[in-house]
C-alpha positions as CSV (number, residue, x, y, z in Angstrom):
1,X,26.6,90.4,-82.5
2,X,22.9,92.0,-82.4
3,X,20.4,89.7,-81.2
4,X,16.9,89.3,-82.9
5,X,15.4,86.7,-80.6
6,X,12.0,87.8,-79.4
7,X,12.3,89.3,-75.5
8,X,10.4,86.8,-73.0
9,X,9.4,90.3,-71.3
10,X,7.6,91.5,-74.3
11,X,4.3,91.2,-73.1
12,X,0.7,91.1,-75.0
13,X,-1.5,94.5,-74.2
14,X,-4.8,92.6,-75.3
15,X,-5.2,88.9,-75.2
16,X,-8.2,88.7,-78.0
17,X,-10.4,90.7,-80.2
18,X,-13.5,89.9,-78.8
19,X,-15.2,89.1,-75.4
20,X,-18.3,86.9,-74.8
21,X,-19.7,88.0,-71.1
22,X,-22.7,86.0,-69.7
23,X,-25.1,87.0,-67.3
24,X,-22.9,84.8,-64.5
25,X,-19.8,87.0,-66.0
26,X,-21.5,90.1,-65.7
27,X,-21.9,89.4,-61.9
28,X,-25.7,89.6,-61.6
29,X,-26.6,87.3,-59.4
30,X,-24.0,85.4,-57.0
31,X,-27.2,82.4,-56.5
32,X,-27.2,79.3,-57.9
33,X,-29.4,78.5,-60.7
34,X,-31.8,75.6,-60.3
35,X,-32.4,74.7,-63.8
36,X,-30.2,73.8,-66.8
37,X,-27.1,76.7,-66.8
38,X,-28.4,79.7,-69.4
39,X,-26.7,80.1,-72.7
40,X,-27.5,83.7,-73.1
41,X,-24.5,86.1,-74.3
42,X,-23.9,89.2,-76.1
43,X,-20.8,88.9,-78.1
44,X,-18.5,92.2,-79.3
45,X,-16.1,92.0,-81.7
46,X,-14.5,94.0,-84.6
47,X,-11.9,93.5,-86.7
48,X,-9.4,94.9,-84.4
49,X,-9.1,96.4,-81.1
50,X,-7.4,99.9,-82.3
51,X,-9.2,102.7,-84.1
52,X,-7.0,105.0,-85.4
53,X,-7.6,108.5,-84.2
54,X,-10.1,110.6,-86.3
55,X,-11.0,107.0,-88.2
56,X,-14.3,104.7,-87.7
57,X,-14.6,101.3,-86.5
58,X,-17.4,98.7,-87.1
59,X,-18.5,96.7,-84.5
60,X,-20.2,93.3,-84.7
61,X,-22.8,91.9,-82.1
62,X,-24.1,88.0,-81.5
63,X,-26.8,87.8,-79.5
64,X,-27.6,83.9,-78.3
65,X,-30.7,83.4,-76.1
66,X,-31.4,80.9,-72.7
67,X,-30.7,77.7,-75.2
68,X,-27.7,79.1,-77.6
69,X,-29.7,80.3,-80.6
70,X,-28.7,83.3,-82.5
71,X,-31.4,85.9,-82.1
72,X,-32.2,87.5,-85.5
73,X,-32.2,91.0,-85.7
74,X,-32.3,91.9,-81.5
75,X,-32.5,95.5,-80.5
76,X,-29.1,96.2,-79.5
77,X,-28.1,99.5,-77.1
78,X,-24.6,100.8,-77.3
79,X,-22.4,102.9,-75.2
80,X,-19.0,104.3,-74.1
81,X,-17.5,104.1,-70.9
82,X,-15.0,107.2,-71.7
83,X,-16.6,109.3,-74.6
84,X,-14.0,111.9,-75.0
85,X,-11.6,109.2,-76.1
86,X,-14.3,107.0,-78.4
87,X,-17.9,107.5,-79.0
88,X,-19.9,104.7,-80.6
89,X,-23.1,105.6,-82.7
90,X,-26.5,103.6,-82.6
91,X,-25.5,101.2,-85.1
92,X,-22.4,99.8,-83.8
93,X,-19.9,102.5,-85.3
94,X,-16.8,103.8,-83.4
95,X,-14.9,107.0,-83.5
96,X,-11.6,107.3,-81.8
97,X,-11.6,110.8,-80.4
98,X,-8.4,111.2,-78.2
99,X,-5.8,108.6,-77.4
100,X,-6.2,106.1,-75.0
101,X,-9.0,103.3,-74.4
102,X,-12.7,102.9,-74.1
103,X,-14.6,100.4,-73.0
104,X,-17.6,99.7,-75.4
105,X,-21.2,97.9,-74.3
106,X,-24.0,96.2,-76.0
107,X,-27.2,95.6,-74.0
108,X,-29.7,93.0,-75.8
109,X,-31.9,91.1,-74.0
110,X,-31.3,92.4,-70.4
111,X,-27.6,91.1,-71.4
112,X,-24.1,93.0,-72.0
113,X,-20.9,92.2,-73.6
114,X,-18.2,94.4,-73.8
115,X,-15.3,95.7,-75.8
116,X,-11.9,97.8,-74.8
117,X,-11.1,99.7,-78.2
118,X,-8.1,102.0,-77.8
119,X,-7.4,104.8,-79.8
120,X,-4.1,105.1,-82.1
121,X,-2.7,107.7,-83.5
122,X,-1.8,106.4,-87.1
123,X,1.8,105.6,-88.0
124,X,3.5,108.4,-90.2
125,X,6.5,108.4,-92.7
126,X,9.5,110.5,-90.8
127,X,12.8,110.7,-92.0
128,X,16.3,111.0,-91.2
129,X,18.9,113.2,-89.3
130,X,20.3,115.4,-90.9
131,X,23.7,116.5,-89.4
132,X,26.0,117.3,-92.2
133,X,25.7,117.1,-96.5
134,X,29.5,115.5,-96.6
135,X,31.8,114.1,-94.3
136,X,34.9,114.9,-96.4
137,X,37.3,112.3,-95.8
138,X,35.9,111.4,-92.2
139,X,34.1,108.1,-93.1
140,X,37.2,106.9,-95.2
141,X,40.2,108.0,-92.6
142,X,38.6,108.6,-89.5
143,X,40.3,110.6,-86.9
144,X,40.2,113.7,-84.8
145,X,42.6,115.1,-87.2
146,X,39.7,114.9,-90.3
147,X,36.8,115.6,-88.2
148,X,38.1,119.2,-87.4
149,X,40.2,119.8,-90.4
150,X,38.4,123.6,-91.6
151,X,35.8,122.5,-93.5
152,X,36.2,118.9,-94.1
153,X,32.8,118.4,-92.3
154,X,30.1,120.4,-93.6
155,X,27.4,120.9,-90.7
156,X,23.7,121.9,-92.9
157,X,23.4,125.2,-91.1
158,X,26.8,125.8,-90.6
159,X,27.6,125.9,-94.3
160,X,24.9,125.5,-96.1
161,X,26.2,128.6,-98.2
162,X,28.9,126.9,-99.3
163,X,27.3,124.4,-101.4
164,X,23.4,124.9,-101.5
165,X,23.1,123.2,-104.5
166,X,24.1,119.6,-102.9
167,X,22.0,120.5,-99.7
168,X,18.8,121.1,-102.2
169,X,19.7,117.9,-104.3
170,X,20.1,115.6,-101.1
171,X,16.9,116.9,-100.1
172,X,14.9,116.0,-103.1
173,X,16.2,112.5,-103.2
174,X,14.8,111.8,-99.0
175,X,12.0,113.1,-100.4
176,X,11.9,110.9,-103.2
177,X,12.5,108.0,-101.2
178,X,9.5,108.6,-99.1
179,X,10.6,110.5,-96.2
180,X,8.7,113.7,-95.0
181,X,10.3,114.9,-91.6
182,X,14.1,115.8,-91.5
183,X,16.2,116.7,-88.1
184,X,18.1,119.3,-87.8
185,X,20.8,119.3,-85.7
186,X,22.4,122.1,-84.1
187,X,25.7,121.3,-82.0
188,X,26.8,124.2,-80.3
189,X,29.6,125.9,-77.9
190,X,31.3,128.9,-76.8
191,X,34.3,129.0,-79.4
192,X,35.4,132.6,-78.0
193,X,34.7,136.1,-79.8
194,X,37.8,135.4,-82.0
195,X,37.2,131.6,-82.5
196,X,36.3,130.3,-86.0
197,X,32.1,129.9,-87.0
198,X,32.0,126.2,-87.4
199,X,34.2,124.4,-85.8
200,X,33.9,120.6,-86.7
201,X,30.8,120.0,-86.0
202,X,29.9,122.9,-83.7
203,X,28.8,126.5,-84.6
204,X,30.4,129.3,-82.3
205,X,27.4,130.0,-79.8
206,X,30.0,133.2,-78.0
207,X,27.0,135.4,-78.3
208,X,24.5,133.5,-77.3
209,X,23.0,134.2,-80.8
210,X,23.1,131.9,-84.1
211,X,25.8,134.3,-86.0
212,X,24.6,136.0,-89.1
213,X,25.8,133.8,-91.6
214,X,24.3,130.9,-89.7
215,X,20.9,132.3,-89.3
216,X,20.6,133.2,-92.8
217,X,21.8,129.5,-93.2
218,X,18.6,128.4,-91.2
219,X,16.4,130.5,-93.2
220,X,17.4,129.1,-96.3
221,X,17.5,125.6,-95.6
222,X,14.1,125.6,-93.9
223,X,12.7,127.1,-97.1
224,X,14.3,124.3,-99.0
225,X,12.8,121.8,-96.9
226,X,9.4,123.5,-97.5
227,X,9.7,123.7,-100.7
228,X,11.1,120.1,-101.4
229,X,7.2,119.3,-99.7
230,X,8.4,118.0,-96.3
231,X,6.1,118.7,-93.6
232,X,8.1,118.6,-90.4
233,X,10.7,119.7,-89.0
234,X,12.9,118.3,-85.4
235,X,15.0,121.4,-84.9
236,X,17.8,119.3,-82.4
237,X,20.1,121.8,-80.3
238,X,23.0,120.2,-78.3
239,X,25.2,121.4,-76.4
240,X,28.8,120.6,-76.6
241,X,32.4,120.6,-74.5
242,X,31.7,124.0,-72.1
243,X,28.2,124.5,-72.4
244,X,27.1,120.8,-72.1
245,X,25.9,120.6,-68.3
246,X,27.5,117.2,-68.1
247,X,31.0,118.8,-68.2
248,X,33.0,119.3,-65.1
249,X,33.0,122.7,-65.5
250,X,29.7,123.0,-64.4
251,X,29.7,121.0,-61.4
252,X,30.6,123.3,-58.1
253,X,32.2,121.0,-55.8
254,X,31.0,123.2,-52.8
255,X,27.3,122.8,-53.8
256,X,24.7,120.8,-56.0
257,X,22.3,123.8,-56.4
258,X,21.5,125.1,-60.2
259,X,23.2,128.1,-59.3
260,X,25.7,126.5,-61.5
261,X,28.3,128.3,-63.7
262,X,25.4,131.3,-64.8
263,X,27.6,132.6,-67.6
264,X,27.1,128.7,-69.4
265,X,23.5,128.6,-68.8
266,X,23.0,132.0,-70.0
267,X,24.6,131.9,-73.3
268,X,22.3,128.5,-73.7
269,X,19.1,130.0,-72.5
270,X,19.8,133.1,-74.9
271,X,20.9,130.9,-78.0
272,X,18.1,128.6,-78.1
273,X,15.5,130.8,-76.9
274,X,16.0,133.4,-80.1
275,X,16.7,130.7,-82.7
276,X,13.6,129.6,-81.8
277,X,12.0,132.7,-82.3
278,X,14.1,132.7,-85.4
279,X,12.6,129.2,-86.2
280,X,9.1,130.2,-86.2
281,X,9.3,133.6,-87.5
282,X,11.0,131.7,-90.9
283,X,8.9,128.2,-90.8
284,X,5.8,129.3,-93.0
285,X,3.6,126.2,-93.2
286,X,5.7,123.4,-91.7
287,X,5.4,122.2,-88.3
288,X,8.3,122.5,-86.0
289,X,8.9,120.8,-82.9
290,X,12.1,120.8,-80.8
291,X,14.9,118.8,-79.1
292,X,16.1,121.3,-76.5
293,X,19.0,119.4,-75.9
294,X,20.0,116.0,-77.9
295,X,19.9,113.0,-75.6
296,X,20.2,115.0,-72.0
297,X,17.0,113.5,-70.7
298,X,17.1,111.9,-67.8
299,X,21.4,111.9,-67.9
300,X,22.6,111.4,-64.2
301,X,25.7,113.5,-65.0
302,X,27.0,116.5,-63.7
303,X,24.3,118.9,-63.8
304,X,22.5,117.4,-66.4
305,X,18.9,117.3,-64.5
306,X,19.4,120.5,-62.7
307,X,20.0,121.7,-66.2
308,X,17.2,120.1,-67.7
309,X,14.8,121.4,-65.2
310,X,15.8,125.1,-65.6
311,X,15.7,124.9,-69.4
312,X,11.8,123.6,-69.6
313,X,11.1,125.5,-66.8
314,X,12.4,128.9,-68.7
315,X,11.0,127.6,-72.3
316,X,7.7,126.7,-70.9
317,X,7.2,130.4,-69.6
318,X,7.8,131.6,-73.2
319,X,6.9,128.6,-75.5
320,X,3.9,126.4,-75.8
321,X,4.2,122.8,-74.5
322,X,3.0,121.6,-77.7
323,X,5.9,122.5,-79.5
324,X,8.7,120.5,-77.6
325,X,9.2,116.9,-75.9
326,X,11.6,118.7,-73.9
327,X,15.0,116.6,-74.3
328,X,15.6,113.3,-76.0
329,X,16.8,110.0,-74.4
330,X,19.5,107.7,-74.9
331,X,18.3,104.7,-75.7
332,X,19.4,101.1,-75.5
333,X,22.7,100.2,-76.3
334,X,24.2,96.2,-76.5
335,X,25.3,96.9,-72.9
336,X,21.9,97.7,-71.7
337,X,18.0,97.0,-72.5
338,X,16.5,99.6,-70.2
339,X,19.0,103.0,-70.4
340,X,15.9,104.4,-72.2
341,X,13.4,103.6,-69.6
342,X,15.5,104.5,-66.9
343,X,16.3,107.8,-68.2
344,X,12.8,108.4,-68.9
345,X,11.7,107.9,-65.4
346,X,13.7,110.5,-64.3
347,X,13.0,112.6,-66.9
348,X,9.1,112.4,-66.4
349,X,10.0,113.3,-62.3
350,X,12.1,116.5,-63.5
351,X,9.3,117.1,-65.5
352,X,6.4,116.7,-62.4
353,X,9.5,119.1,-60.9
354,X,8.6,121.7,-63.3
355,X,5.1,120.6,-63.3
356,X,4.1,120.1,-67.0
357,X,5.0,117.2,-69.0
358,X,5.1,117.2,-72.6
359,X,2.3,115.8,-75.1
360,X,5.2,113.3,-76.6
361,X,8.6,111.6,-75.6
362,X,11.1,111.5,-77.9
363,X,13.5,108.0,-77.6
364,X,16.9,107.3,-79.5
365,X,16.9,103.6,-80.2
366,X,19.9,101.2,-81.1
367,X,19.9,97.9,-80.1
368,X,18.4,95.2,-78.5
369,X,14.3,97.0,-79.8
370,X,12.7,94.2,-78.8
371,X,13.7,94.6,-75.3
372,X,14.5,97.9,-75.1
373,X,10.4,99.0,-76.8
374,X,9.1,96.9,-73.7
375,X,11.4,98.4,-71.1
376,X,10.4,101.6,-72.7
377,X,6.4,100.7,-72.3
378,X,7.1,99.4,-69.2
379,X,8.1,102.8,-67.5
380,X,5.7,104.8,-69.8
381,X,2.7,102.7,-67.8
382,X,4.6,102.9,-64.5
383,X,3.7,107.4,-65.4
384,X,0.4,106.7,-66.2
385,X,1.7,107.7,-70.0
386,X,1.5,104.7,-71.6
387,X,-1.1,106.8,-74.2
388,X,1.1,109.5,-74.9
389,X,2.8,109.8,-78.5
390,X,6.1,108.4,-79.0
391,X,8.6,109.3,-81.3
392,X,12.2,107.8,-82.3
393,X,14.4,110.6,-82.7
394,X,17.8,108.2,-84.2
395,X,17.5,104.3,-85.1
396,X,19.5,102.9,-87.2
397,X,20.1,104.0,-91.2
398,X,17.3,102.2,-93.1
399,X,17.1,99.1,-91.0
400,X,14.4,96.2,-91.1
401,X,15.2,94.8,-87.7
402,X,14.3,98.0,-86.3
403,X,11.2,99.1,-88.0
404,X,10.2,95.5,-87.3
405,X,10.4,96.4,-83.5
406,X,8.4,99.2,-84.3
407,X,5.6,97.3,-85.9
408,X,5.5,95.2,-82.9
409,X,5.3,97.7,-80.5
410,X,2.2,99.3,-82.2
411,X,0.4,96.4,-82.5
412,X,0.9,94.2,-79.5
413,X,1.2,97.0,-76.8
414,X,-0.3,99.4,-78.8
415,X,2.1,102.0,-78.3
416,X,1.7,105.2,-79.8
417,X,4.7,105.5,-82.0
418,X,4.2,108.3,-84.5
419,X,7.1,107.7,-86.7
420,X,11.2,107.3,-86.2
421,X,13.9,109.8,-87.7
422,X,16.7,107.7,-88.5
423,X,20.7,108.4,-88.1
424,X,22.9,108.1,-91.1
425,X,24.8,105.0,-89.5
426,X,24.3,101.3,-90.7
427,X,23.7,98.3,-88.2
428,X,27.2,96.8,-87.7
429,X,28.8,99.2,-89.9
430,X,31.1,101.1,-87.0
431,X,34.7,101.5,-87.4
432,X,36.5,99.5,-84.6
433,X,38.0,102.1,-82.5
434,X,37.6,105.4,-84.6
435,X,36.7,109.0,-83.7
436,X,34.0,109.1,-85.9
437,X,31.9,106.3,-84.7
438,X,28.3,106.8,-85.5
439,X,28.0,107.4,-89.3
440,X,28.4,105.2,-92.0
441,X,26.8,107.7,-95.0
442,X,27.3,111.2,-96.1
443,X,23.6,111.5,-95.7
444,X,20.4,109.0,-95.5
445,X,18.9,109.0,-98.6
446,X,17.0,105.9,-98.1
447,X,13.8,105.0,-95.8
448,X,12.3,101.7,-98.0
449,X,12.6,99.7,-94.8
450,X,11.0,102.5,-92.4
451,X,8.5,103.4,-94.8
452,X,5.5,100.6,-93.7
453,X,6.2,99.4,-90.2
């Protein structure tokens, strides 16, 4: 059973709104006053702590004099410890400029109080994976048998041209529905030169291009996601069975060294460094932003973070940061609360390996959110990163324990989650030992509970 109890680790990022320091807080003067203790304060306070980037925030100020009256209209002085994150006008108004948090003063009457005010990023509709437009008879019977039947699964860029019209139809009811983002997700392996196109739910990657079919595939579907009115795109690659850095084949038992299996890495490097090219040459106005390989961050196995390294390393020198969180994360599962932390410590050192981390981390979340969201802060602050956005790149389909997580997260440890991209698989809704464990629906058409966290 999934627990809902509330974590005792989750912890508070502010304890109140506003802070009243007196000229004995401020640290003024260490003697010992002589006379009856002074009332004097300067009170700051607002209506909450976050300003959302780009967006305003009023601030309110009580000034009390040496016997605790309110002084009427007293000539108050403001100021920002760290104006490239918030700047605060003359009367009291502040703009979040970058994320993170300020420190905000009012001097009145030789007195200061003070404010932290961090800066959000606002929360956004996402969306859902979007791995396949039918699972055939997979979700009924399934068994390694139906999943690679020819054609039972149909893959969205693998064979989008054999039913468009569904594809287009499934997309206007997301939209409908209120999402705006849609994954893409591109499972891939060497299938041979004479190995079928799609296989399951891989696409033959031999040539360490998308094949022609395929590409036209990606084409199309992106301009049916633009022109459905989305406006973003996760473009997931994954590797799978001999091109997945995890596999034994890639492990040299005589050495540890990235000089690993070249032939594998190459046919990876070349495949998603021109469908990414392909990608941006085809996106028009949406934004893209890419998983270079689903859930491999941080993974202790095999080659996995000799792997990792190389491929940010080799995309950095050819693609801006901006448009990648470099690789996904597992994240918690009913085993564990802190996989996803875990993996993204050592994802954040193989990125300080490199020497460039990303402007957002990507997290797949199932499970035990309460804990797992804290864990997840937790090592985020341990990096000095605990600003940075956040994204959740698979939760579960449509769920209200989840996206209740969420709203925590944001608002008691202010963490910058931009939005979560769910996976077409209901909470308690997998099939006791089947193949196909992880999907519950043809395709997520709803968002209702994601849609306000």
């Amino acid at each position: 059973m999934h627990s809902e109890a509330m974590s005792p680790s989750w912890r508070h990022s502010v304890s109140s709104i506003g802070l009243i320091f007196t000229a004995a807080g401020c640290g003024q003067s260490g003697t010992v006053p002589t006379g009856p203790p002074s009332q004097a304060s300067v009170t700051v306070t607002a209506s909450s702590p976050v300003v959302l980037l780009g967006s305003t925030l009023q601030l309110a100020v009580i000034v009390k004099d040496a016997s605790g009256a309110v002084v009427t209209d007293p000539k108050v002085a403001f100021s920002s410890s760290s104006p490239p994150i918030a700047v605060v006008s003359a009367a009291g108004v502040v703009t979040g400029v970058s994320l993170g948090i300020a420190t905000i003063s009012a001097t009145a009457e030789g007195l200061s109080g003070k404010l932290d005010v961090t800066v959000m990023v606002p929360y956004e509709s996402g969306g859902s994976n979007y791995p396949f437009y039918s699972m055939g008879t997979e979700l009924s019977n399934p068994t390694p048998a139906n999943w690679y039947a020819p054609l039972n699964l149909r893959p969205v860029i693998g064979t989008y041209h054999l039913d468009s019209t569904t594809v287009q139809q499934q997309l206007a009811t997301m939209y409908a529905n209120g999402q705006r983002k849609v994954s893409l997700n591109l499972w891939y392996t060497d299938l041979g030169p004479l190995g079928p196109d799609v296989y399951g739910h891989e696409v033959n990657a031999h040539s360490g291009h998308l094949l022609p079919q395929h590409l036209t595939n990606l084409k199309s579907v992106l301009a049916a996601i633009q022109r459905t009115g989305f406006n973003e795109v996760i473009l997931r690659f994954d590797t799978q069975w001999i091109l997945d850095p995890s596999d034994p084949a890639w492990v040299d038992s005589s050495s540890k060294d990235p000089a690993w299996v070249d032939s594998s890495y190459n046919i990876v490097w070349s495949f998603v460094s021109s469908t990414i090219r392909q990608a941006e040459a085809a996106k028009e106005n949406l934004d893209l932003l890419y998983d270079l390989d689903g859930e491999k961050g941080g993974l202790e196995v095999g080659q996995a973070r000799a792997y990792t390294r190389r491929l940010w390393k080799d995309y950095l020198s050819q693609f801006p940061v901006e448009n990648s969180f470099g690789f996904s994360i597992a994240g918690a599962a009913p085993s564990s609360t802190t996989i996803g932390a875990d993996r993204l410590t050592s994802l954040i050192a193989d990125f300080d390996a490199v020497g460039t981390r990303p402007n957002v981390y990507a997290d797949d979340i199932y499970d035990n959110e309460l804990e797992a969201l804290a864990s997840f802060y937790q090592a985020l602050a341990a990096a000095h990163e605990q600003h940075k956005l956040v994204i959740f790149n698979e939760g579960y389909y449509n769920d209200s324990i989840t996206a209740a997580a969420i709203k925590r997260a944001r608002n008691e440890l202010h963490m910058n989650i931009r939005f979560i991209m769910q996976w077409p698989w209901g909470r308690n809704t997998q099939p006791s030992g089947s193949f196909g464990c992880c999907f519950s629906v043809d395709y997520a058409a709803e968002y209702s509970a994601y849609r306000t966290p």
